[in-house]
PLY file of the C-alpha trace (Angstrom):
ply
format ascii 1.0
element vertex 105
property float x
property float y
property float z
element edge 104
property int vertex1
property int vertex2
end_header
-47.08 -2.46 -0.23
-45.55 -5.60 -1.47
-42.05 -5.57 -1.46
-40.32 -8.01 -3.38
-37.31 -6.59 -4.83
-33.89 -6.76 -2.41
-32.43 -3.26 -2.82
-28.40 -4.10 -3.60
-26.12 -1.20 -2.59
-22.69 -1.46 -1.69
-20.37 -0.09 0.53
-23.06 1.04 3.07
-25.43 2.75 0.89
-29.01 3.46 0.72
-32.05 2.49 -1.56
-34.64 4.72 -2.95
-37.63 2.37 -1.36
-39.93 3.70 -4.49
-37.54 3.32 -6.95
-34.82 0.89 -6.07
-31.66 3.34 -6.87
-28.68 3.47 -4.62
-27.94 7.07 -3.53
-24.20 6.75 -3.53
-21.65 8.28 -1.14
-18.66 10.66 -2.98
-16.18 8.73 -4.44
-18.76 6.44 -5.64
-20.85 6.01 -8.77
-23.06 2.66 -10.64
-26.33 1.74 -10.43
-25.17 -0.43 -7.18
-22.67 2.16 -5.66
-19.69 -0.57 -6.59
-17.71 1.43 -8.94
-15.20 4.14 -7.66
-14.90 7.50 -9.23
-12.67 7.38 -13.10
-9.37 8.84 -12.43
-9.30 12.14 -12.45
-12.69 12.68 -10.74
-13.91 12.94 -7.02
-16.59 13.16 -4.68
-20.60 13.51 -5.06
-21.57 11.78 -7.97
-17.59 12.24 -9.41
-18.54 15.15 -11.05
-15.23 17.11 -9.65
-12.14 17.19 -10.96
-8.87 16.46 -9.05
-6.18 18.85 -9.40
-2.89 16.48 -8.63
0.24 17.59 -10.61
3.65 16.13 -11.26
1.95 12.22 -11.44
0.10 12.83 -8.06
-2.91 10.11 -7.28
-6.17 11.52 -6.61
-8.21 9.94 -3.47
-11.17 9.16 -5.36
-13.76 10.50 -2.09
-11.92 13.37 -0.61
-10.03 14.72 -4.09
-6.45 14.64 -1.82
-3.13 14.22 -3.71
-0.71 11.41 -2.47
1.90 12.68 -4.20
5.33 10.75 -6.36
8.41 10.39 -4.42
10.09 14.02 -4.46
7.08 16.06 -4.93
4.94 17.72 -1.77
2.75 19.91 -1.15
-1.45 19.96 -1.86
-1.30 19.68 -5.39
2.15 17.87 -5.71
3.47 20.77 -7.22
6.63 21.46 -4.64
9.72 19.66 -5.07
11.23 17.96 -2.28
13.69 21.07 -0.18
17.23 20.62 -0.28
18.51 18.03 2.13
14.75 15.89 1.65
13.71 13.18 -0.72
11.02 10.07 -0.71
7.27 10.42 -0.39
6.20 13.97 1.14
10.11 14.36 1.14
10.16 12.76 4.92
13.53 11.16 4.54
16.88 13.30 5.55
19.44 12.86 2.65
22.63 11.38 4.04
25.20 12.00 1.07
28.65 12.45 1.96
31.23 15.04 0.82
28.39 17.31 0.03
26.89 15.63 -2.94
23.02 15.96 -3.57
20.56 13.35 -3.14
17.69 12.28 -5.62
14.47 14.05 -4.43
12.78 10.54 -5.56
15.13 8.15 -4.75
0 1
1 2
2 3
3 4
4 5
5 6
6 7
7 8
8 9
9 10
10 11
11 12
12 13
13 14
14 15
15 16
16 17
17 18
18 19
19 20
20 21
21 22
22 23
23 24
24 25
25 26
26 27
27 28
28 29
29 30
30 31
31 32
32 33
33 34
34 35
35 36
36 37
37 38
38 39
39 40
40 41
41 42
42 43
43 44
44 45
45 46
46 47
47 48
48 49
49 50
50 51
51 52
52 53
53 54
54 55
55 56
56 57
57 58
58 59
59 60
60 61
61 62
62 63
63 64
64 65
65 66
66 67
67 68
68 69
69 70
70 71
71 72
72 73
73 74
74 75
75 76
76 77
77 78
78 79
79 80
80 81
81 82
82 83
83 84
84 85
85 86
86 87
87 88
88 89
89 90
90 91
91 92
92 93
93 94
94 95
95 96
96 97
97 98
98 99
99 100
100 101
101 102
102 103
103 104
């Protein structure tokens, strides 16, 4: 065999020796493997679709929410408990005199 084409994959990918086409990881698509999945889309060949509510981001390989300040949960569909705000609500509230705090802010 005479090989004479470089095979051109990114992010650690492999060639098809016969026919020269990257098999791409999930989370990856393109004839090179370069291009991350459209939002919206996930995993093997980005053919599933991410289920982030409330203005969640979708992690393009594993379809995980990271969720908006004030929101929580898997799908970003739980509002930041009383007393919590920021991102995954991980900040204690520390309003005086009883008043409530912005779940975002």
């Amino acid at each position: 065999i005479n090989c004479v084409h470089k095979c051109e994959c990114h992010n650690g990918e492999h060639c098809d020796r016969a026919t020269g086409e990257c098999q791409c990881a999930p989370g990856w698509r393109g004839s090179r493997c370069n291009i991350s999945c459209s939002d919206g889309k996930y995993g093997a060949g980005c053919e599933m679709k991410c289920n982030c509510d409330n203005g969640g981001k979708c992690d393009h390989i594993s379809g995980s929410c990271l969720c908006k300040p004030g929101w929580h949960g898997t799908f970003c569909s739980r509002v930041c408990p009383s007393g919590f705000w920021g991102q995954d609500c991980q900040q204690r509230c520390e309003c005086g005199l009883g008043a409530d705090c912005d779940t975002a802010s």
